[in-house]
FIPA-680078 format. One line per 4 residues: number of its first residue (from 1); for each residue x, y, z of C-alpha. Coordinates in Angstrom, 2 decimals. Layout:
! FIPA-680078
NUM> X,Y,Z  ...
***
This chain:
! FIPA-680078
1> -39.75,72.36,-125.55  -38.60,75.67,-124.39  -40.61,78.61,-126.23  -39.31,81.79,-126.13
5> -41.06,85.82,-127.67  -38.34,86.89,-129.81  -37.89,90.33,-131.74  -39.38,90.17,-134.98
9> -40.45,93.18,-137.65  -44.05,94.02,-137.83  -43.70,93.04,-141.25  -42.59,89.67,-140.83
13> -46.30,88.76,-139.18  -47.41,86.29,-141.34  -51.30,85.28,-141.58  -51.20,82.38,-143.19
17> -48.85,80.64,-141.03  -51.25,81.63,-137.72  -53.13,78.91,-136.46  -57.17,78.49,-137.18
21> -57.51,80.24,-133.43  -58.43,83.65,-135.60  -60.86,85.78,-137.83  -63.55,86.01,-139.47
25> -64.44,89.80,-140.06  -67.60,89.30,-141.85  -69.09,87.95,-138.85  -71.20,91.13,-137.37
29> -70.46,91.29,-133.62  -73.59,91.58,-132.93  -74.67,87.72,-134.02  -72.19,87.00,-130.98
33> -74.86,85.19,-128.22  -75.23,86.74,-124.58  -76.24,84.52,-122.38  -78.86,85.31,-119.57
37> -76.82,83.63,-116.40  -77.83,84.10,-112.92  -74.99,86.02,-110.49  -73.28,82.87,-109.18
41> -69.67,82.06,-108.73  -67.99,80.02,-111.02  -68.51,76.41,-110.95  -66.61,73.40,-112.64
45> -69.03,70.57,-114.49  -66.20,68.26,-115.93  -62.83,68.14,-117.80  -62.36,67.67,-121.21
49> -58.96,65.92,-122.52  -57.64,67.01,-125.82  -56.47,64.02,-128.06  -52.97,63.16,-126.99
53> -51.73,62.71,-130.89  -52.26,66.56,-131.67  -49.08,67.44,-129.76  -47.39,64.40,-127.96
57> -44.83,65.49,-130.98  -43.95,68.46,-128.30  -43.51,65.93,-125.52  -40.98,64.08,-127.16
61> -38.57,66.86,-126.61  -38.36,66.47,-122.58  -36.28,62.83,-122.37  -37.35,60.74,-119.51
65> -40.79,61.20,-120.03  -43.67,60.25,-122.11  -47.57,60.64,-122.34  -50.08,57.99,-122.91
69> -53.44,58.37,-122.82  -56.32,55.56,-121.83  -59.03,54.86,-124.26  -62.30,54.48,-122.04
73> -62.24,57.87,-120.31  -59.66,59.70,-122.69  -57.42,60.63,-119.29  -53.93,61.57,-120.46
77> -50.75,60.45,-118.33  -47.10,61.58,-117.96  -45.19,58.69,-117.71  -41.60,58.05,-116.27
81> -39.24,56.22,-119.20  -36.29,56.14,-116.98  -35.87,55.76,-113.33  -35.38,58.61,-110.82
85> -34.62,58.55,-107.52  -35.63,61.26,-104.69  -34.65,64.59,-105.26  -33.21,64.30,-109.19
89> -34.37,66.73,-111.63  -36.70,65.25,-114.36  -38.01,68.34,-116.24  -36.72,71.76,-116.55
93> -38.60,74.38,-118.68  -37.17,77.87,-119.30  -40.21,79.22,-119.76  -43.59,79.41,-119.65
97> -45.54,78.94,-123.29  -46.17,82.61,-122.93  -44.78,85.11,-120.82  -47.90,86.86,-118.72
101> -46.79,89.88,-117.42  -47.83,90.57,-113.62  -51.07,91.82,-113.00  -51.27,92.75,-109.42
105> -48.32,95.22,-110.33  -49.77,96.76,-113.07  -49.58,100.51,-111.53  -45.89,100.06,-110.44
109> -45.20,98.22,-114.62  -47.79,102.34,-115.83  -45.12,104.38,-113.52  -41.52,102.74,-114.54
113> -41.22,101.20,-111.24  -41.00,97.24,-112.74  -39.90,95.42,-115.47  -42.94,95.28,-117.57
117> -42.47,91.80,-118.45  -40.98,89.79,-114.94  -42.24,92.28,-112.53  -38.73,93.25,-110.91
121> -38.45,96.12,-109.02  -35.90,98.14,-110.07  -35.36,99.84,-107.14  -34.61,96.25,-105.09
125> -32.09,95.37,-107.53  -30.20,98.57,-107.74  -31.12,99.31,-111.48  -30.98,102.52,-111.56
129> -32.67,105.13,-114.48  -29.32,106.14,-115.85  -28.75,102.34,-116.53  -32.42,102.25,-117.96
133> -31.84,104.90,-120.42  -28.30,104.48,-121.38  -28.87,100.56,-122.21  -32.21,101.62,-124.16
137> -34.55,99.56,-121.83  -37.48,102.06,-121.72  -40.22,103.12,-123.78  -40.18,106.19,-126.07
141> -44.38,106.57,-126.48  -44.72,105.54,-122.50  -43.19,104.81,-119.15  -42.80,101.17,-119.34
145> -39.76,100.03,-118.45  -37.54,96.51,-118.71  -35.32,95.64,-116.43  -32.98,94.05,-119.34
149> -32.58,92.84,-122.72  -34.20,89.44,-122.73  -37.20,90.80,-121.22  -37.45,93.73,-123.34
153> -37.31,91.26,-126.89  -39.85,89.02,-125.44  -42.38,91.88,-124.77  -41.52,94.84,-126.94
157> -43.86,93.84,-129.57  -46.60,92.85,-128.00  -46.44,96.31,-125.87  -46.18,98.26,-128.94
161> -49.59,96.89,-130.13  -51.94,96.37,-126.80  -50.43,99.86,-125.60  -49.48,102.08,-128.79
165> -51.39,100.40,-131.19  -48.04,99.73,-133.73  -49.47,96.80,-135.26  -50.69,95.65,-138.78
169> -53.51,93.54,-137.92  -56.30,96.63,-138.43  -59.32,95.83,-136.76  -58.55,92.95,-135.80
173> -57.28,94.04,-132.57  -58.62,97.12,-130.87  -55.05,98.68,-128.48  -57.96,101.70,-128.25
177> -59.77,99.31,-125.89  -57.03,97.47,-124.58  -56.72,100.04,-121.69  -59.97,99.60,-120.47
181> -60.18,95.66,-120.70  -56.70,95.50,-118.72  -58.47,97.96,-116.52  -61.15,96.11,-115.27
185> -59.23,92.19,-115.15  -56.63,94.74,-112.50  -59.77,96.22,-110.48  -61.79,92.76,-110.48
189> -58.45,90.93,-109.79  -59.54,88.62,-113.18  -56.11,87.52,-113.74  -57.34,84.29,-115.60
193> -59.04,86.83,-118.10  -56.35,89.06,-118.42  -53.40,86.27,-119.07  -56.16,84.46,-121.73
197> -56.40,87.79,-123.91  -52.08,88.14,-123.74  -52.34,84.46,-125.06  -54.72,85.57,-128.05
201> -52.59,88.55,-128.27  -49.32,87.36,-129.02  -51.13,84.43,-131.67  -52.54,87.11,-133.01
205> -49.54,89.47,-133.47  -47.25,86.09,-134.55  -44.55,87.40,-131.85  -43.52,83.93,-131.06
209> -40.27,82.14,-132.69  -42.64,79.02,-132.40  -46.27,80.60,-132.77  -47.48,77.39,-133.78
213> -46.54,75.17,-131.07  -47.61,78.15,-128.88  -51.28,77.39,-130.21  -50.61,73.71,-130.19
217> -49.82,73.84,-126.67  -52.36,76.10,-125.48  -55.09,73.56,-127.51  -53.52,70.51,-125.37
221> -54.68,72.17,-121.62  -57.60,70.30,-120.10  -60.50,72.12,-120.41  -63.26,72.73,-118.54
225> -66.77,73.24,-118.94  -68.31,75.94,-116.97  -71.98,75.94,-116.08  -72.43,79.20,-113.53
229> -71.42,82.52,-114.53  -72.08,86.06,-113.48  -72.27,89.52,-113.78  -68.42,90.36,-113.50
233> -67.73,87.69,-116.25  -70.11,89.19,-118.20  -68.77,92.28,-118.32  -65.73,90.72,-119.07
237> -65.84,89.26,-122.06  -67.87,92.38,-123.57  -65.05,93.88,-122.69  -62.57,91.31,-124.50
241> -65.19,91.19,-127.49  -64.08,95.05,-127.78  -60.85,94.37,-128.39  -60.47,91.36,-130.53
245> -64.24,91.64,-132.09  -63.17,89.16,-135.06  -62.75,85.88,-133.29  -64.42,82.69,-134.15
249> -63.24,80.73,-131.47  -64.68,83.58,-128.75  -67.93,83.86,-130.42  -70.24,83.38,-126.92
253> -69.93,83.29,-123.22  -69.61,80.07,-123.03  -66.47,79.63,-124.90  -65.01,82.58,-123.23
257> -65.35,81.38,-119.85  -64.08,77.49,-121.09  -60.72,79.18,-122.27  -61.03,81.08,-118.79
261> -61.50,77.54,-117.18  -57.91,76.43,-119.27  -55.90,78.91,-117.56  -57.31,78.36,-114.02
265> -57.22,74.80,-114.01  -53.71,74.35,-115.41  -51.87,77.97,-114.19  -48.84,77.45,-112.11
269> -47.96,80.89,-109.91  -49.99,82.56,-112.76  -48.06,81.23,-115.61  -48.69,78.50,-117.60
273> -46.07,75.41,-118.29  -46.00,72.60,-121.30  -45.21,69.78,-119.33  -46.42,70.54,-115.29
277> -49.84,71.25,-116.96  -50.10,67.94,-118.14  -49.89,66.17,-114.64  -52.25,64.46,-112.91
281> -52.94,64.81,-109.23  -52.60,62.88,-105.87  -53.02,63.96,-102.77  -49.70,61.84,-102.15
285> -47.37,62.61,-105.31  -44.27,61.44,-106.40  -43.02,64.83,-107.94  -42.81,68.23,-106.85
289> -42.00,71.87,-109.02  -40.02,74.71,-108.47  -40.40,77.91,-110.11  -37.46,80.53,-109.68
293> -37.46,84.36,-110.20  -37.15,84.02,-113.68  -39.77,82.01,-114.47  -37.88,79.12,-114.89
297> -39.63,75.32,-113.87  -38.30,72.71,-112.51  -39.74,69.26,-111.65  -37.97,67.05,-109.09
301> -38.81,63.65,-107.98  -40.29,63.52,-104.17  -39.86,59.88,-104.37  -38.04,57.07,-106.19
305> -39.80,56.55,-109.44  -39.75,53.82,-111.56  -39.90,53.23,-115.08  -43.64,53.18,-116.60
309> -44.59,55.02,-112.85  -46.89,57.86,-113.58  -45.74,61.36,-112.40  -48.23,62.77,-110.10
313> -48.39,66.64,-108.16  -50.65,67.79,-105.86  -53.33,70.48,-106.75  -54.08,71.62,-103.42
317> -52.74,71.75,-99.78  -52.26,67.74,-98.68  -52.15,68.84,-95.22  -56.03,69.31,-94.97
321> -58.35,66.63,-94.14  -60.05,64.71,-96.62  -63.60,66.35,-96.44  -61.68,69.51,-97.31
325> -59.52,68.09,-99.90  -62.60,66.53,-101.67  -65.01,69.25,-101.56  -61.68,71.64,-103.19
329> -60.88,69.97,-105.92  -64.50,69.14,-107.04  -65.51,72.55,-106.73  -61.61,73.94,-108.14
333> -61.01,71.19,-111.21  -64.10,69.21,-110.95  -63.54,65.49,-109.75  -63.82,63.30,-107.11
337> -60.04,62.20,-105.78  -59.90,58.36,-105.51  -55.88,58.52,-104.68  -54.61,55.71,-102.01
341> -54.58,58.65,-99.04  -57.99,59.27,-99.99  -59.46,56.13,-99.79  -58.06,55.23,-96.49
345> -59.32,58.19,-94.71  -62.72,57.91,-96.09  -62.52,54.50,-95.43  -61.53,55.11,-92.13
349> -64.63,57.79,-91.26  -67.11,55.46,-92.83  -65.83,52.61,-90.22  -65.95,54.74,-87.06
353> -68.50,53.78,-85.01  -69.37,55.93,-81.74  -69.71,53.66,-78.78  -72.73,53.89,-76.47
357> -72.81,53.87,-72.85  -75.51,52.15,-70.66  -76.59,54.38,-67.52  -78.60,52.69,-64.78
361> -80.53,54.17,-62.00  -79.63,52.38,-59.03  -81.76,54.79,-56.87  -84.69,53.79,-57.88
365> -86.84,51.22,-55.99  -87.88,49.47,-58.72  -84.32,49.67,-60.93  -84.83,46.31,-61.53
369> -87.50,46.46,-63.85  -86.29,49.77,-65.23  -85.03,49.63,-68.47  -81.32,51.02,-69.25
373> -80.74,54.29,-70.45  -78.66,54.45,-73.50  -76.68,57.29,-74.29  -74.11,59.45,-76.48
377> -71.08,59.46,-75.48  -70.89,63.26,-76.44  -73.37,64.16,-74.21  -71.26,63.28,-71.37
381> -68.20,65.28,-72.30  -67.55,68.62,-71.87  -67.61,71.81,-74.01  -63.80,72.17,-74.14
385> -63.38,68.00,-74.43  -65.34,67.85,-77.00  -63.75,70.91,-78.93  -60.42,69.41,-78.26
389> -61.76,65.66,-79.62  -63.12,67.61,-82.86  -59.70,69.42,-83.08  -57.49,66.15,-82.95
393> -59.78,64.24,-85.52  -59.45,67.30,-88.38  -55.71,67.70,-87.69  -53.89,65.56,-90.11
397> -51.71,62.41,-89.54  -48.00,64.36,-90.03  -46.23,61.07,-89.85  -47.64,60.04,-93.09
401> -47.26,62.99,-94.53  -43.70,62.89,-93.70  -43.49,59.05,-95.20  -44.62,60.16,-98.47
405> -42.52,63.68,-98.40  -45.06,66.42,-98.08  -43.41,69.33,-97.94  -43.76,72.18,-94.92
409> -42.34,73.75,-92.41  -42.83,73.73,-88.47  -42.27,77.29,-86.67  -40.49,76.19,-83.25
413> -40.65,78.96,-80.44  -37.20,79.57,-78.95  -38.85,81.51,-75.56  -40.26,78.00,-74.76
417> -41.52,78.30,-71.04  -42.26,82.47,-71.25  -46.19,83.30,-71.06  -46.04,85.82,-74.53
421> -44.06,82.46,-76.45  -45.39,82.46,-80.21  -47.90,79.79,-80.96  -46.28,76.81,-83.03
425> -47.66,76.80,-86.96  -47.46,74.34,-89.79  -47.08,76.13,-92.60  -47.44,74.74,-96.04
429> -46.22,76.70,-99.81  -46.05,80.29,-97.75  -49.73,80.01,-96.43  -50.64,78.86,-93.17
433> -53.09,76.25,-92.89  -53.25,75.40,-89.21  -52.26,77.01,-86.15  -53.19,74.98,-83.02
437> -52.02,74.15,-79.70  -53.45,72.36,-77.11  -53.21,71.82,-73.35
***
């Protein structure tokens, strides 16, 4: 299912074909409940799992694949229906369910220097002003620019009301306080905030060709509950209350930060995706995505896959150890990984057993009657051995990473030999994760 923002007159917005996501202006904003919460980070309790048969109509339109969802802890699966084999393409989505314009370039998107929709610089790409103007890609009430015509349909309304308020839904939506909300999600870097009120935004507004499998999909994230807010959150969603102050579904903290929860847990390099957001994890999975320049996903097989095999990614960097692993994706998405990798290496821990080494004192007269002294192997190793020991038993095992396919790359020095030489690195999605070299 490939969704897509498409030019439509103001007029055209429809209310009674928007989804029950929306108002109810007779409820006073003030009823709305504040919660008291301590300042604490953000903290994930447990996932909820929406019921499969309220949109596995949507699924139906990706071939090869199919969802199926188990009855005793309401877990949802995406299922292979044909076989793959390493490297084929399974899925391929065009685009996210809603285009989320980028954040961290919002003062570059206020001065004309990026497409307001993808984020392109148009200096890198040799679009020049003249070719802005003359091809009517700019804004007449601001300096927002688009880098073309397919980014300029999908956005143009939804600029016009969050930045000129050109919209017909009255109070409904506040573009006054739009500025100020947007604001604070750039200076707080509350991306997950901002990219939740362009979701409301264009369900509101109706600027989707297919708003309501927009709100269909958006309903079938895992969500999660949230138990430890603070301050900054707080202020958020104040904030947001200002400028949609007629939502039902938004009508306390706790529901804010929930929908806040949705985005985190299921975002893909900040946008969100029908089918990638429905698949589980594994710490060794059998598929892998790619997401191009223009915001296009793909999902290859990293493995042959069977038919009835479920597709699995990985949430998090598998070339950590499994303490780390563990303690990230309980504290990230809330659960305790019980993968095949997992259970080895914890298995593994759990058996090692330290040896212990018997010292006698054979200069003492009466040794014979002088009971052995048991010790610790560590206390009989040096500083820098037992560094080294600690170093080896964290690193992970890269020859099963490369029999299941993990993906990264290994930065070989070419000066090998010369005293400056780079260290080698492992690197793993662009970040590196460990840098060590030993004697």
């Amino acid at each position: 299912m490939h969704l897509r923002i498409e030019t439509l007159a103001l007029n055209d917005t429809i209310t009674e074909d928007r989804p029950d996501l929306i108002t109810n202006e007779s409820q006073d904003q003030n009823e709305n409940t504040r919660h008291i919460l301590h300042p604490t980070d953000i903290s994930i309790d447990n996932i909820q799992f929406p019921d499969v048969t309220t949109f596995s109509d949507l699924i139906s339109n990706h071939k090869g694949i199919d969802i199926i969802q188990e009855k005793s802890n309401d877990l949802r699966k995406i299922v292979a229906t044909n076989t793959y084999r390493l490297g084929e393409l399974i899925a391929f989505e065009t685009d996210p369910i809603c285009l989320i314009p980028p954040l961290d370039k919002l003062t570059l998107l206020q001065k004309g220097k990026c497409c307001a929709v993808c984020g392109k610089s148009l200096s890198s790409h040799n679009i020049s002003p003249h070719f802005i103007m003359t091809h009517g890609l700019d804004c007449s009430d601001c300096e927002f620019v688009w880098c073309s015509k397919k980014c300029k349909l999908k956005n143009q309304i939804l600029h016009k009301s969050l930045q000129h308020g050109k919209h017909k839904l009255g109070n409904k939506l506040q573009y006054k306080k739009w500025y100020e909300f947007e604001k604070f999600c750039h200076d707080n870097d509350l991306i997950s905030a901002y990219s939740v009120a362009i979701i409301v935004a264009t369900i509101l507004l109706n600027c989707n060709t297919d708003n309501k499998n927009l709100w269909k999909q958006w309903e079938s994230l895992a969500a999660p509950t949230v138990s430890n807010k603070n301050e900054t959150w707080e202020n958020c969603y104040k904030l947001f209350q200002e400028v949609f102050p007629h939502l039902n579904q938004f009508n306390n903290l706790q529901s804010f930060m929930s929908q806040i929860g949705k985005f985190n847990i299921n975002q893909r390099s900040q946008q969100l995706y029908f089918v990638n957001s429905l698949l589980n994890h594994s710490c060794e999975p059998n598929v892998h995505f790619e997401i191009n320049d223009k915001n296009e996903c793909k999902m290859f097989a990293r493995a042959d896959i069977s038919i009835g095999d479920e597709l699995l990614i990985t949430y998090i960097n598998p070339l950590h150890n499994v303490e780390i692993r563990q303690k990230e994706l309980k504290q990230k998405y809330g659960f305790d990984c019980t993968c095949r990798r997992c259970k080895a290496e914890l298995q593994q821990i759990n058996q090692t057993v330290k040896p212990k080494i018997v010292v006698k004192d054979t200069h003492s007269n009466d040794s014979l009657n002088t009971p052995p002294i048991i010790t610790e192997p560590s206390q009989r190793l040096s500083t820098s051995t037992r560094r080294k020991s600690s170093m080896r038993s964290k690193r992970p095992d890269l020859t099963e990473l490369l029999k299941n396919g993990q993906e990264f790359d290994l930065d070989i020095p070419e000066n090998l030999g010369v005293p400056d030489r780079r260290r080698a690195s492992v690197r793993f999605d662009g970040t590196v994760s460990m840098a060590v070299e030993e004697e």
